[in-house]
N, C-alpha and C positions, 0 to 999 in steps of 0.2 A: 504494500500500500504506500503511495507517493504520499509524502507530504506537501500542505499545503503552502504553497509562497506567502511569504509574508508579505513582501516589497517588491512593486514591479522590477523586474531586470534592466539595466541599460547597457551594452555593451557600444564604447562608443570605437572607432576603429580609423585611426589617423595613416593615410594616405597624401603620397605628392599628388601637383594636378598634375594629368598626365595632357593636359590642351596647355595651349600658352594660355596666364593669367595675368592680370596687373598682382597679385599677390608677390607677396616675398618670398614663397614657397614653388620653386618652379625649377624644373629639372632639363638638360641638355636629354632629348632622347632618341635614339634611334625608331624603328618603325614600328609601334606596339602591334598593327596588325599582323605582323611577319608570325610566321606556325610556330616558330621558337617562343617568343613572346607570347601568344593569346594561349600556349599552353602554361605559362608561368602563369596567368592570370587566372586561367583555369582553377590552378591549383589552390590559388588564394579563396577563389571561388567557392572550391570544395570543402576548404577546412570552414570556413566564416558559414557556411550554412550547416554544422555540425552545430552551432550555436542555438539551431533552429529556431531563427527570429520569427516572431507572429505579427511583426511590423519592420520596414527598412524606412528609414529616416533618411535625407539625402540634401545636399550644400546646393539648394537651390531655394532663390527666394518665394519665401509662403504664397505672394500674388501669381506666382504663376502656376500652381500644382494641378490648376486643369489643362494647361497646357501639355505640360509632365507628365502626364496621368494620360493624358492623349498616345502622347509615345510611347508610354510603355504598351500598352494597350495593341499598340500597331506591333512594337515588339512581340506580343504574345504571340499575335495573329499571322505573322510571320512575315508582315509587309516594311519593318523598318530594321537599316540596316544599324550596328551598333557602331556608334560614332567613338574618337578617341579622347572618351575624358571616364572619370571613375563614376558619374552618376550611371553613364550605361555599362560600361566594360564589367562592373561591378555591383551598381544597385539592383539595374533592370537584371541582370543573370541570375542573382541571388535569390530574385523575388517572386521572377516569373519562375523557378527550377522549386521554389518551395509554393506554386499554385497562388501567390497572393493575389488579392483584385485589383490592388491599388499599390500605389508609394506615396509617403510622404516629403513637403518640401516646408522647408524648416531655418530657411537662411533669411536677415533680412540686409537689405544695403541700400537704405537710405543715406542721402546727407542729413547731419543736423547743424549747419554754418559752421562747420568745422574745417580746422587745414586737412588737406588730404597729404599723407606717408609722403610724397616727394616733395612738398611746400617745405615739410619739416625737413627733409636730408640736406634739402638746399640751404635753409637760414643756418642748419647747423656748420655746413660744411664752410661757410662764409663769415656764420661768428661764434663758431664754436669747434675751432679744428682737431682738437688734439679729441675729444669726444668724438667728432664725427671718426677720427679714423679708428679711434678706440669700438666702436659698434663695425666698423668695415671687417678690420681684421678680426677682432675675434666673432663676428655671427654672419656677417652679409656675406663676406665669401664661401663658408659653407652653405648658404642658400641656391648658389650656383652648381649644383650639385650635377654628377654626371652617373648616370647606370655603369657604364662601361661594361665590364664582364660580371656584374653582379646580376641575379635574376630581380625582376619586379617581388617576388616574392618576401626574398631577401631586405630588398631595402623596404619593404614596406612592415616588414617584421621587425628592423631596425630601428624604423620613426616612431615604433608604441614601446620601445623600453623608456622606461622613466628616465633616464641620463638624458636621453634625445627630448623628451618632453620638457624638461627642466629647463635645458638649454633653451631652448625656443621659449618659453615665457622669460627666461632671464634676459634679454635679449628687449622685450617691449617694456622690462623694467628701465634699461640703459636708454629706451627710447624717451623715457618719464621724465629722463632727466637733463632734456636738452632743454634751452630757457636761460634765461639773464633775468635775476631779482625778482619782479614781479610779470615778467614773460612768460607764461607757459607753454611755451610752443610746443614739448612732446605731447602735454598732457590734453593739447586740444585735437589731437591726432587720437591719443591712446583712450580715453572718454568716449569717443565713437566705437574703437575695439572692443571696449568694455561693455558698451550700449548692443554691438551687435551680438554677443558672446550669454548676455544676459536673455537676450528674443532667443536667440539659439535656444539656448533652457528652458526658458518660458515655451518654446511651440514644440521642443520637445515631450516636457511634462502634459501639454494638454493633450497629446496623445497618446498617453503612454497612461491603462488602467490599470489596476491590482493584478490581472494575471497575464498582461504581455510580458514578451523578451520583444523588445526592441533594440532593434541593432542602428546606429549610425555612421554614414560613410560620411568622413569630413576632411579636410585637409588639417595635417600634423599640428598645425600651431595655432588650434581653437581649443587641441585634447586638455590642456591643463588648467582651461579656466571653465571650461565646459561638465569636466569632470568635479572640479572643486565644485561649482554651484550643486552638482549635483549631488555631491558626499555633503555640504553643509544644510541643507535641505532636509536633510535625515528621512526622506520618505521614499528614497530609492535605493536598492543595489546597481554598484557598479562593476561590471563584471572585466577581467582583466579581458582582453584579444590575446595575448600570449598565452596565455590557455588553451588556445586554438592553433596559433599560429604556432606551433610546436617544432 
């Protein structure tokens, strides 16, 4: 006799984009369609639905989920081809291989008259240099990331250890603190991150009731503030992906 869940599941599962993004998360790649490739993804595939999510969550803005919801749907039916980013390669495979009806979209990207991440690189790099290169060398150049002989599987098993997670929030902390006196220049940048990261949890939670496993597909460096809303919250499990990703 199975016992009964206490706390719904979240299992949140940090991924590069694999499309070019304006994100800081963005990888040099080779051809993810090529047979070598969609079988590493395959495989990612395979394990993350051992999870056996009863909802997939996906880094697309909530206003559009009929839109989404359109494609997948054409995906089902066998009339849409999968395009190269992780909400298909990875959500729609997941979702449709575990029969779901639907996917959920859970991202939001409003402005709120804030500087956008390159207003901020720029002022810093101009009155703030020994900081700006202090964020270059130690975090921006690892965002230039390359696969090379590594499989997608690999780096993507990579980017959910806590070291990798850590790093990439420490990183929007060093962001927080570019500014002169009463300037807050990072923080008018990082307030919107914080704002979008908190809608993340919010349209997480409203979907997510007492007896799902809900699985989310997100790019690496939302995992740690996503995750914390969700451990401080105390009304969820968070479930590790390395559990999976074995």
């Amino acid at each position: 006799m199975s016992m009964k869940q206490e706390k719904p599941l979240i299992m949140i599962v940090g991924t590069f984009h694999m499309r070019y993004t304006p994100d800081l998360q963005r990888m040099d790649l080779d051809d993810l369609l090529a047979d070598s490739r969609q079988q590493e993804i395959l495989t990612v595939v395979k394990q993350l639905k051992k999870f056996k999510p009863s909802k997939v969550a996906l880094e697309v803005v909530k206003s559009e989920e009929d839109k989404l919801n359109r494609e997948f749907h054409q995906y089902r039916e066998g009339e849409l081809k999968l395009e190269v980013d992780e909400v298909h390669q990875l959500g729609f495979r997941i979702a449709s291989d575990l029969q779901h009806e639907k996917v959920h979209a859970v991202d939001w990207m409003d402005t709120v008259r804030n500087r956008g991440l390159g207003q901020v690189f720029e002022w810093a790099e101009k009155n703030q240099p020994e900081h700006f290169r202090y964020i270059n060398e130690n975090y921006r150049s690892n965002h230039e990331l390359s696969i090379g002989k590594k499989s997608v599987y690999d780096i993507i098993k990579s980017q959910n250890h806590e070291s990798f997670i850590e790093k990439q929030h420490e990183m929007y902390m060093a962001i927080a603190r570019i500014g002169s006196n009463v300037e807050y220049i990072g923080i008018d940048w990082i307030r919107w991150w914080y704002q979008r990261n908190l809608i993340l949890y919010y349209n997480l939670t409203q979907i997510t009731s007492t007896s799902d496993r809900t699985l989310l597909i997100i790019g690496a460096a939302h995992v740690h503030l996503v995750t914390q809303f969700l451990k401080e919250s105390n009304s969820f499990s968070v479930v590790n992906p390395l559990d999976y990703l074995a």
